[in-house]
C-alpha positions in Angstrom: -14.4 10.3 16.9 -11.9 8.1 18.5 -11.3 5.7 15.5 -11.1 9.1 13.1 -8.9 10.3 15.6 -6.4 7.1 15.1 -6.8 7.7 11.6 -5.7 11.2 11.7 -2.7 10.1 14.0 -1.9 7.6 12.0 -1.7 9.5 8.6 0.0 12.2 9.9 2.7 10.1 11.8 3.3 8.3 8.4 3.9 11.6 6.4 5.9 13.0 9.0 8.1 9.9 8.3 8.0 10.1 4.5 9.1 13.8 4.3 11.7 12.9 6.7 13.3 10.0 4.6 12.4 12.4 1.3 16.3 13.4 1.1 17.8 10.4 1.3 20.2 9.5 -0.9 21.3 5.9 -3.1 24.1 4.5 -1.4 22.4 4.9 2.6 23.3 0.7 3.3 26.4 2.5 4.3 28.3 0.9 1.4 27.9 3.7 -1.0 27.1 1.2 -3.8 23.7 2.2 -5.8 21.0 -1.0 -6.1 21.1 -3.2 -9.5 17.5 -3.7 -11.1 17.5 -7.4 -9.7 17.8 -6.5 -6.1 14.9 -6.4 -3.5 15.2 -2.7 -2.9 14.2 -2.3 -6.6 12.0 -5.0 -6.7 9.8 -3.7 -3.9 10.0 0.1 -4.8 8.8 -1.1 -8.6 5.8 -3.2 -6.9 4.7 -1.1 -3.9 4.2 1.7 -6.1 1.9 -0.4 -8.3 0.3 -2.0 -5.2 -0.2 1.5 -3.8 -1.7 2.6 -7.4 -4.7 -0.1 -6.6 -5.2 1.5 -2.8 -5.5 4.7 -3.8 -7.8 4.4 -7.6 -9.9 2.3 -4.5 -10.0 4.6 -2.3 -11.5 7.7 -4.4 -14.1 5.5 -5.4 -15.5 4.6 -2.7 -15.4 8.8 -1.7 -18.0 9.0 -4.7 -19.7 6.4 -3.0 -20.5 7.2 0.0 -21.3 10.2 2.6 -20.4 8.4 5.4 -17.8 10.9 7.1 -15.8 8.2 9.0 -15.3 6.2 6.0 -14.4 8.8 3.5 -11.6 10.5 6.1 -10.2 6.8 6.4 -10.2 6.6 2.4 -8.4 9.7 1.8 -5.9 9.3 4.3 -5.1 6.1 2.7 -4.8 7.5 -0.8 -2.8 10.7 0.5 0.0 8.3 2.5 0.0 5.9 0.0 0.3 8.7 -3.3 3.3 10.1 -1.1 4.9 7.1 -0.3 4.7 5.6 -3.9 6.0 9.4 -5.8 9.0 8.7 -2.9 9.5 5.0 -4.2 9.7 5.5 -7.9 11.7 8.7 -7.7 14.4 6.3 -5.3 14.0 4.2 -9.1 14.8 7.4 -10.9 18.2 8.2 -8.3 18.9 4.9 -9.0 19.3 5.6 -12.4 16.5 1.8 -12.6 13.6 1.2 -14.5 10.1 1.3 -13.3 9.3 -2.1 -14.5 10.7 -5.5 -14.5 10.2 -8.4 -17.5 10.3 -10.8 -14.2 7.0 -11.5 -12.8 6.3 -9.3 -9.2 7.5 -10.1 -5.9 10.3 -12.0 -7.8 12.7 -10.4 -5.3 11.0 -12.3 -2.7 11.3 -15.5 -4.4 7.5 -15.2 -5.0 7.0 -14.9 -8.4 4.6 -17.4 -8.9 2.3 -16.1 -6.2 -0.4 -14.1 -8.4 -1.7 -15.5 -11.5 -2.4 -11.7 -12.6 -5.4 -12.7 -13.4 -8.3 -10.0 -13.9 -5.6 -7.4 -13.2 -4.7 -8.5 -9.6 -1.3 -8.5 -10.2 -0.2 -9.2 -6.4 -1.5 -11.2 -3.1 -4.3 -8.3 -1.9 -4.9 -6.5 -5.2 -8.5 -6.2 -6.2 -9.3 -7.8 -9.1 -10.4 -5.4 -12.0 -14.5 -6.9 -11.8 -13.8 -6.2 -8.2 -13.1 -2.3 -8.9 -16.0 -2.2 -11.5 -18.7 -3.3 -8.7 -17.1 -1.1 -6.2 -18.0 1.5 -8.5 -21.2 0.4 -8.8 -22.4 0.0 -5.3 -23.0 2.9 -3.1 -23.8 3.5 0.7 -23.5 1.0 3.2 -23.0 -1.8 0.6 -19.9 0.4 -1.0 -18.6 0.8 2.4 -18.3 -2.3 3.5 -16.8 -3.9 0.2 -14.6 -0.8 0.5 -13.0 -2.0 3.9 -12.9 -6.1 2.9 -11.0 -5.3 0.1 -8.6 -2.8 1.7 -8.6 -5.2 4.1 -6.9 -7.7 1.7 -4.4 -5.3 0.4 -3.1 -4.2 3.4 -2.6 -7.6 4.4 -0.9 -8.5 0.9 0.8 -5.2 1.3 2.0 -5.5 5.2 3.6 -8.9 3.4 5.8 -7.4 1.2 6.8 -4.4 3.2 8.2 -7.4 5.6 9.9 -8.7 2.6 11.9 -5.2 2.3 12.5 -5.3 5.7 13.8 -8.6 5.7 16.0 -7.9 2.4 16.3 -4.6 1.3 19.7 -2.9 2.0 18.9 0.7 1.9 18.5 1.7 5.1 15.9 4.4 4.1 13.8 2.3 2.3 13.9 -0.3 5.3 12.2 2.2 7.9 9.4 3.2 4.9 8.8 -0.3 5.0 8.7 -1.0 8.2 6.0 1.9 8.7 4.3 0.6 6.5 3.6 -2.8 8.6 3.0 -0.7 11.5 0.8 1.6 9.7 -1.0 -0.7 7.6 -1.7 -2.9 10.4 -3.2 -0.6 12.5 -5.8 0.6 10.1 -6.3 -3.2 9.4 -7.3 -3.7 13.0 -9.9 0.0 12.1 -11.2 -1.5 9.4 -12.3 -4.7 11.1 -14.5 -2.2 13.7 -16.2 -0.7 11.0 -17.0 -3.5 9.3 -18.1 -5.2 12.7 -20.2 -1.5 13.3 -21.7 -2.5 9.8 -22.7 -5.9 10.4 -19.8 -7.3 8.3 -16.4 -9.0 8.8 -13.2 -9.5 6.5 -13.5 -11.5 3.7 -10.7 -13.8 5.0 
């Protein structure tokens, strides 16, 4: 109860935040100026949304999976923050008048382009690789639990990542707090996710 608890917090703190920053409006680095498609606020709205994608196709699999309660509230507050926060981040793209993808490889605005092969569809550090999804899908139970939370695992961590790009670069001030929830967020259900794997005999993959 107390970790579903945290969960619960957690997930409604973060869409408190999200409808909070829903209004927000181009120009809010105080400047007025809109972002060009080459900037990091772009960059990390265009791959966020495609990282979130991953988190929340994993996360209504493994609800299939399993009928473990504790589990299958963590997975669909992940995919209910994360479908929120990425409609917010590709309709800042459609404000900005900026395409939702980029002929540059990802996390190019970080100077990270090289980072993921895209091999097998994981397309940034964290993402699941598409034979990773297929056995997820196969697995059920326990065994779909666990594989559940090592590989969320993984994406938060390549997700937190990014989001402290944004932080680091972005201009728009909005789009700064959204990512810096996102560490805290993310983080905090990292640090779950390593007690239910410890309650399942299990640990991180890395």
């Amino acid at each position: 109860m107390r970790q579903a608890g945290l969960v619960a917090g957690a997930a409604a703190t973060a869409l408190v935040a999200a409808g909070a920053i829903t209004y927000a409006v181009a120009g809010d680095d105080g400047s007025g100026r809109t972002p060009s498609a080459e900037s990091a606020d772009a960059g990390f709205a265009r791959d966020m949304a495609v990282h979130h994608q991953q988190a929340v196709e994993m996360s209504y699999i493994v609800r299939d999976r399993t009928k473990d309660e504790e589990v299958r509230r963590l997975a669909y507050d992940i995919a209910q923050t994360q479908a929120n926060q990425r409609g917010m981040m590709l309709g800042w793209l459609d404000l900005w008048g900026l395409p939702k993808v980029s002929s540059e490889p990802p996390m190019t605005w970080m100077d990270m382009g090289g980072m993921a092969s895209g091999k097998d569809g994981a397309l940034m550090p964290g993402m699941a690789t598409n034979t990773e999804l297929k056995k997820l899908g196969e697995l059920s139970g326990k065994q779909a639990e666990i594989f559940y939370l090592q590989l969320m695992t993984d994406h938060h961590k390549g997700g937190v990542h990014m989001a402290e790009g944004c932080v680091e670069k972005c201009t728009v001030g909005v789009e700064k707090r959204l990512a810096q929830g996102m560490v805290d967020a993310q983080q905090s259900e990292i640090g779950l996710m390593a007690d239910l794997l410890k309650e399942r005999g299990a640990a991180p993959r890395s």
